[in-house]
Backbone as ProteinMPNN parsed JSONL, in Angstrom:
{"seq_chain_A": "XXXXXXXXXXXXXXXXXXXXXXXXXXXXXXXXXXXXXXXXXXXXXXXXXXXXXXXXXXXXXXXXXXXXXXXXXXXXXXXXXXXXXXXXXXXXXXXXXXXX", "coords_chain_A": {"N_chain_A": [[-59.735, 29.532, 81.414], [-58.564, 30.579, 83.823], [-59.255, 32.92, 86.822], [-61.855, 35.041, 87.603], [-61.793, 37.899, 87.789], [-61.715, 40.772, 89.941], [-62.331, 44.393, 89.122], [-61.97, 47.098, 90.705], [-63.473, 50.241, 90.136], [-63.393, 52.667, 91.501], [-61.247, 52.514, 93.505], [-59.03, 52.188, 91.767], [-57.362, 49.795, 91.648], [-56.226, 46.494, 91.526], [-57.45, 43.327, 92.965], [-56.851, 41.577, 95.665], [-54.941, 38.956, 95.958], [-56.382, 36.484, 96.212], [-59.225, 37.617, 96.643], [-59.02, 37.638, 94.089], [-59.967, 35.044, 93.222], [-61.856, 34.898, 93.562], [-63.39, 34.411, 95.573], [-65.832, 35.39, 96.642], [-68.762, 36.363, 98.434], [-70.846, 36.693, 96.186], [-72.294, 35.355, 93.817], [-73.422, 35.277, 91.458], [-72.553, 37.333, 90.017], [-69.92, 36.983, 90.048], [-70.651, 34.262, 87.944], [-71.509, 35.676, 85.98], [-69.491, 37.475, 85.071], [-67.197, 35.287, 84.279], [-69.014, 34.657, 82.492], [-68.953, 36.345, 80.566], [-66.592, 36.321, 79.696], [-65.532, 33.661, 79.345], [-67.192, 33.942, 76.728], [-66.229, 35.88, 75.042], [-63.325, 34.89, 74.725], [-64.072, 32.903, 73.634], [-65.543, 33.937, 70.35], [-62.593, 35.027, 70.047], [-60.863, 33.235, 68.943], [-62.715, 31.747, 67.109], [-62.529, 34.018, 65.423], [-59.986, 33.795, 65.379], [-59.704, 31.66, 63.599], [-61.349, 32.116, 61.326], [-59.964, 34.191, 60.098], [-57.668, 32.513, 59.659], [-55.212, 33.773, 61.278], [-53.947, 33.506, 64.066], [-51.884, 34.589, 65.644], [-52.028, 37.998, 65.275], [-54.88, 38.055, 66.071], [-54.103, 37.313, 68.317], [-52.335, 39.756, 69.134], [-53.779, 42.095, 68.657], [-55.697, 41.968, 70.25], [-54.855, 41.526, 72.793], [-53.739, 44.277, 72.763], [-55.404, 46.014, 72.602], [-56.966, 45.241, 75.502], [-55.343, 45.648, 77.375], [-54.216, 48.54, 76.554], [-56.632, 49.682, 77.64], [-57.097, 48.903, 80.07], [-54.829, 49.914, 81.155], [-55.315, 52.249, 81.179], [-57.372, 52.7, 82.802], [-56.349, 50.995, 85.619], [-53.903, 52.056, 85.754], [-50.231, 52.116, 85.009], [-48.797, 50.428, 86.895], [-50.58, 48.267, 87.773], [-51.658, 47.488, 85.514], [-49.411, 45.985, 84.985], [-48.766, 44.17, 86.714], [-51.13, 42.047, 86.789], [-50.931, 41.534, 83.93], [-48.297, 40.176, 84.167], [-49.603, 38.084, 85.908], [-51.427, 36.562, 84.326], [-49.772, 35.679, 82.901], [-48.169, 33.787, 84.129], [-50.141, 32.131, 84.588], [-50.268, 30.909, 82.561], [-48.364, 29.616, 82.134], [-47.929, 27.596, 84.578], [-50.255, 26.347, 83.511], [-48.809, 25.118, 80.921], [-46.596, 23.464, 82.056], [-48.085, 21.569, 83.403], [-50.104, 20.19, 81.81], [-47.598, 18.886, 80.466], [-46.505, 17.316, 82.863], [-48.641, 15.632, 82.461], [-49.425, 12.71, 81.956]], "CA_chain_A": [[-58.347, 29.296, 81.742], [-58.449, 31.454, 84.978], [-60.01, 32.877, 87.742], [-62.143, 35.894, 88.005], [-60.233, 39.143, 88.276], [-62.433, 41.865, 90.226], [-61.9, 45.17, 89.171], [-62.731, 48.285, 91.425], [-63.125, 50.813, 89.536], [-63.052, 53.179, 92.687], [-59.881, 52.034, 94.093], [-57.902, 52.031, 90.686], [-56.046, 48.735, 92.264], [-56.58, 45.336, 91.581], [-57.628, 43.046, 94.174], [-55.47, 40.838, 96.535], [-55.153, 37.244, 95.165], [-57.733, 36.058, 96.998], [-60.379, 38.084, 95.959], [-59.156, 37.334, 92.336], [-59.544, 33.704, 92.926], [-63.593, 34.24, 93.151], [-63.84, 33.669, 96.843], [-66.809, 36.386, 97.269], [-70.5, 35.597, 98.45], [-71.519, 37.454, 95.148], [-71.687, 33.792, 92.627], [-74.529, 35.657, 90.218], [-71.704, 38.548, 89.835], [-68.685, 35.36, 89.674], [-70.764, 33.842, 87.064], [-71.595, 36.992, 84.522], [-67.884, 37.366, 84.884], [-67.177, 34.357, 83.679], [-69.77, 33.901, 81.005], [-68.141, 37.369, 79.63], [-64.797, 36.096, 79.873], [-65.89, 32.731, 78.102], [-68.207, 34.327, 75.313], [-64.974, 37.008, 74.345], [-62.349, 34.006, 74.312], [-64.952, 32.269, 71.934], [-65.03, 34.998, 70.057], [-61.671, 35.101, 69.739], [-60.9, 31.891, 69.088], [-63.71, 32.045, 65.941], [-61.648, 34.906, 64.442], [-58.308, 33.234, 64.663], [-60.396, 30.284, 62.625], [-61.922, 32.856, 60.31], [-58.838, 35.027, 59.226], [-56.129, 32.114, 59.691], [-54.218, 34.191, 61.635], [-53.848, 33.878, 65.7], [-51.205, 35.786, 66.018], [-52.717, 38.969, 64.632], [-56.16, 38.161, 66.641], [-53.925, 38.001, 70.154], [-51.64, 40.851, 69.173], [-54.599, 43.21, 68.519], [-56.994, 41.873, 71.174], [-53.926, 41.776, 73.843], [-53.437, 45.678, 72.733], [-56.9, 46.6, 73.309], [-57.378, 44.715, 76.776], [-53.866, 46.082, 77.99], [-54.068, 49.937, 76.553], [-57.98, 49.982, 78.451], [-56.592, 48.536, 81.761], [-53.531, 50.948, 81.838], [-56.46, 54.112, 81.387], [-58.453, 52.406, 84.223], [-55.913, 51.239, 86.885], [-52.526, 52.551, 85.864], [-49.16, 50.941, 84.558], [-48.401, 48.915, 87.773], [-51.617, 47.577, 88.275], [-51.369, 46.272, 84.918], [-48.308, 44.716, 84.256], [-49.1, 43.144, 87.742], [-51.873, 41.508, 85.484], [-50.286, 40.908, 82.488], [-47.732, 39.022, 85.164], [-50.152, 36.84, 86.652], [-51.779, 35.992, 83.051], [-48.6, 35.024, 81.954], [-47.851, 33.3, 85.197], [-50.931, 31.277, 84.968], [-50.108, 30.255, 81.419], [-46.864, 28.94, 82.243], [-48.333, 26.836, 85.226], [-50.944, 25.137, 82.814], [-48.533, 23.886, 80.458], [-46.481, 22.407, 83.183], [-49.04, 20.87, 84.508], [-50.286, 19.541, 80.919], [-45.957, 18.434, 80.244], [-46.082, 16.488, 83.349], [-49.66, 14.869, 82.337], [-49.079, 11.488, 80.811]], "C_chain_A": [[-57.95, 30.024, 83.014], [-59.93, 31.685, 85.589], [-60.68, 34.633, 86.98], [-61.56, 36.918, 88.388], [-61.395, 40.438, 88.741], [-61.913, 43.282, 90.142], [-62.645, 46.644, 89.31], [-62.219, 49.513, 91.034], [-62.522, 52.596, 90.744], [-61.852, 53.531, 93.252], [-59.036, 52.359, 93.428], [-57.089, 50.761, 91.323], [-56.951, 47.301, 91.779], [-56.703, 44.646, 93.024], [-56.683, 41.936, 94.568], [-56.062, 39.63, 95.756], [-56.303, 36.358, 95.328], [-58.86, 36.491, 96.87], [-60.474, 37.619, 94.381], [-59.768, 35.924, 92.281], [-61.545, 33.383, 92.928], [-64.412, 34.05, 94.111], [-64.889, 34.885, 97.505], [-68.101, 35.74, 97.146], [-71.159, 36.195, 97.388], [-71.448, 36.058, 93.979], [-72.575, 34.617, 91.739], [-73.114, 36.723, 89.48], [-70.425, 37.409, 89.347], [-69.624, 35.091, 87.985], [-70.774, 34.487, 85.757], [-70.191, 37.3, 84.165], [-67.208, 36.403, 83.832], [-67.622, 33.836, 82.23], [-69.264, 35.178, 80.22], [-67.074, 37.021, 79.172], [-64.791, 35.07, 78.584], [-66.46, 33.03, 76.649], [-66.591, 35.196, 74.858], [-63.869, 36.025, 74.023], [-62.953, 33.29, 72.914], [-64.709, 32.702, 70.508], [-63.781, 35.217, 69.203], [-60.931, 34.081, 68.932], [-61.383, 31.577, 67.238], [-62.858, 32.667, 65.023], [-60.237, 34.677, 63.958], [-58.508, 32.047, 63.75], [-59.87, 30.83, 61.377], [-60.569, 32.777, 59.869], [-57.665, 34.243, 59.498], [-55.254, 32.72, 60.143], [-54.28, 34.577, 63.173], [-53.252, 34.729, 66.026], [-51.806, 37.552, 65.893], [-54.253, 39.004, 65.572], [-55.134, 38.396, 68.229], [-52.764, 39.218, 69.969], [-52.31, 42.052, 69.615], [-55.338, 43.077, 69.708], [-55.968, 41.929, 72.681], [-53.647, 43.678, 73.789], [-54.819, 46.106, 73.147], [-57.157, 46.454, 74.622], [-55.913, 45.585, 77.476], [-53.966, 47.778, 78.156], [-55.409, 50.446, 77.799], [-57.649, 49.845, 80.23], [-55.914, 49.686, 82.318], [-54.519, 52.337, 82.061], [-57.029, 53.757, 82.184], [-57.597, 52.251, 85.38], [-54.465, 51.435, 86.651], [-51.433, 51.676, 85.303], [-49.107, 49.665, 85.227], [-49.275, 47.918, 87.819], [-51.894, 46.096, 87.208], [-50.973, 45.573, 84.222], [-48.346, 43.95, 85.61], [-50.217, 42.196, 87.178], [-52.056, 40.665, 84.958], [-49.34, 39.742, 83.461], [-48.324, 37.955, 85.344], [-51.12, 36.238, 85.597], [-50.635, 34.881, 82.454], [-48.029, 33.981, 83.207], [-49.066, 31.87, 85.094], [-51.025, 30.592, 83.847], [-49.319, 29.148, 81.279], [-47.091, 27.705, 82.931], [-49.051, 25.828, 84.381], [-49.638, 24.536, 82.08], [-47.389, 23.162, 80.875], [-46.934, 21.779, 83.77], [-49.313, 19.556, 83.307], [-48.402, 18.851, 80.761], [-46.213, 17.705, 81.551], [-47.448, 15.128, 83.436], [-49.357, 13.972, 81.53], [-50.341, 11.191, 79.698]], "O_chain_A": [[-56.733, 30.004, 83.198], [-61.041, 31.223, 85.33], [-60.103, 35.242, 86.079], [-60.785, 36.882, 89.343], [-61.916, 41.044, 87.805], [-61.064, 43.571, 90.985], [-63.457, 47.199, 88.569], [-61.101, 49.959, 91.291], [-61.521, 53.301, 90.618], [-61.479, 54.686, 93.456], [-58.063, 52.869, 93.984], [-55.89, 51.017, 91.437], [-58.179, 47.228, 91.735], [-56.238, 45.149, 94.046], [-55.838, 41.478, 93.799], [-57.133, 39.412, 95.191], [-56.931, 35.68, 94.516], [-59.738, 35.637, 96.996], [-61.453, 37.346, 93.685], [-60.121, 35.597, 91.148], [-62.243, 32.429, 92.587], [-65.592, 33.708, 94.041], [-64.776, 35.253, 98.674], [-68.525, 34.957, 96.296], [-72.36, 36.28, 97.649], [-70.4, 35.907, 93.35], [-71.965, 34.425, 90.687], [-72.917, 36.623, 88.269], [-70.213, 37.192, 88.154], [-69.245, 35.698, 86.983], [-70.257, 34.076, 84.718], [-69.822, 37.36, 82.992], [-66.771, 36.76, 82.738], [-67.129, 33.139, 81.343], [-69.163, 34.954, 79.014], [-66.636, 37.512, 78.131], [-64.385, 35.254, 77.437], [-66.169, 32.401, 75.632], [-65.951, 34.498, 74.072], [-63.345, 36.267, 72.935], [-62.555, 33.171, 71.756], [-63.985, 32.149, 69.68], [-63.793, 35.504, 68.006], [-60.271, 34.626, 68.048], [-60.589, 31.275, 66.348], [-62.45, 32.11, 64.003], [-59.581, 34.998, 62.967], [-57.549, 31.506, 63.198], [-58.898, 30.574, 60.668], [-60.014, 31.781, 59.404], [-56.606, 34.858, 59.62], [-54.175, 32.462, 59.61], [-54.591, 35.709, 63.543], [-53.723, 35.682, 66.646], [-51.857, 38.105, 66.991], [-54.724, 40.131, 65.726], [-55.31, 39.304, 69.041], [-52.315, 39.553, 71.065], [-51.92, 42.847, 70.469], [-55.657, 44.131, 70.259], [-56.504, 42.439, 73.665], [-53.372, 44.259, 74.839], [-55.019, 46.569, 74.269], [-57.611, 47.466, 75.157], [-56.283, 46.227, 78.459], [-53.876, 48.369, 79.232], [-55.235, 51.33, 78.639], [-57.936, 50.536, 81.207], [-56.122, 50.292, 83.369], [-54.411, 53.202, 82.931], [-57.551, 54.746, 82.698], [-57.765, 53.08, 86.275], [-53.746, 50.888, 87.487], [-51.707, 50.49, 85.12], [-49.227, 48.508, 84.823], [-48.895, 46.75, 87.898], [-52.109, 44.896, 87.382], [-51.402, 44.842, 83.329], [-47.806, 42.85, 85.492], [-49.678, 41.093, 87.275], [-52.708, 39.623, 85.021], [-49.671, 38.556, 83.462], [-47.814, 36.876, 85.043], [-51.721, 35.26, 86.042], [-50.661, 33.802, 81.862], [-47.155, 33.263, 82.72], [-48.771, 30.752, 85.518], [-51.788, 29.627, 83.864], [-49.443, 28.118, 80.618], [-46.698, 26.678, 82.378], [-48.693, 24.65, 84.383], [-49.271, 23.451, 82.533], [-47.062, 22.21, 80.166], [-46.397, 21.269, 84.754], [-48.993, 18.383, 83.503], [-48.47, 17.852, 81.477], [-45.961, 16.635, 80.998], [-47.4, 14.094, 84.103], [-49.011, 14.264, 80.385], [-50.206, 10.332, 78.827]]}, "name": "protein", "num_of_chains": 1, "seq": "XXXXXXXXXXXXXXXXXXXXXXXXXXXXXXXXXXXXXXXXXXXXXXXXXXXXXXXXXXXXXXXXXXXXXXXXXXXXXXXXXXXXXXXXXXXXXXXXXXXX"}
């Protein structure tokens, strides 16, 4: 459902939009990304099957990914983030609502 989000651990900062979007000559590094990203949604996905209860799988798994971020690059970095998660959520199902 998204792009690639590079995060330097170095820096503490997320990267400019443009880096998020994947556009580095590194594709072996893009793809492991990816196939992490995909295998953990799976994953997820599975468990909201299992235990009938989504809510409860993205409450907990949104608290985990969120509290880990804020100890790695700080508040701003990521409710800038959480923003552009929720930003890119919004876009799909406007996109799907104007799909006939």
């Amino acid at each position: 459902m998204g792009s690639v989000i590079y995060l330097n651990k170095e820096k503490k900062e997320l990267p400019d939009e443009i880096e998020a979007l994947g556009l580095s000559d590194n594709t072996n590094e893009q793809e492991r990304l990816e196939s992490i990203r995909d295998g953990v949604e799976s994953m997820l996905t599975l468990i909201s099957g299992i235990r009938k209860d989504p809510e409860a799988v993205a409450l907990s798994s949104a608290r985990f990914g969120i509290m880990h971020m804020c100890q790695l690059y700080g508040r701003a970095e990521t409710m800038a983030f959480v923003s552009r998660c929720i930003d890119t959520v919004e876009m799909a199902e406007d996109v799907l609502k104007d799909t006939p």
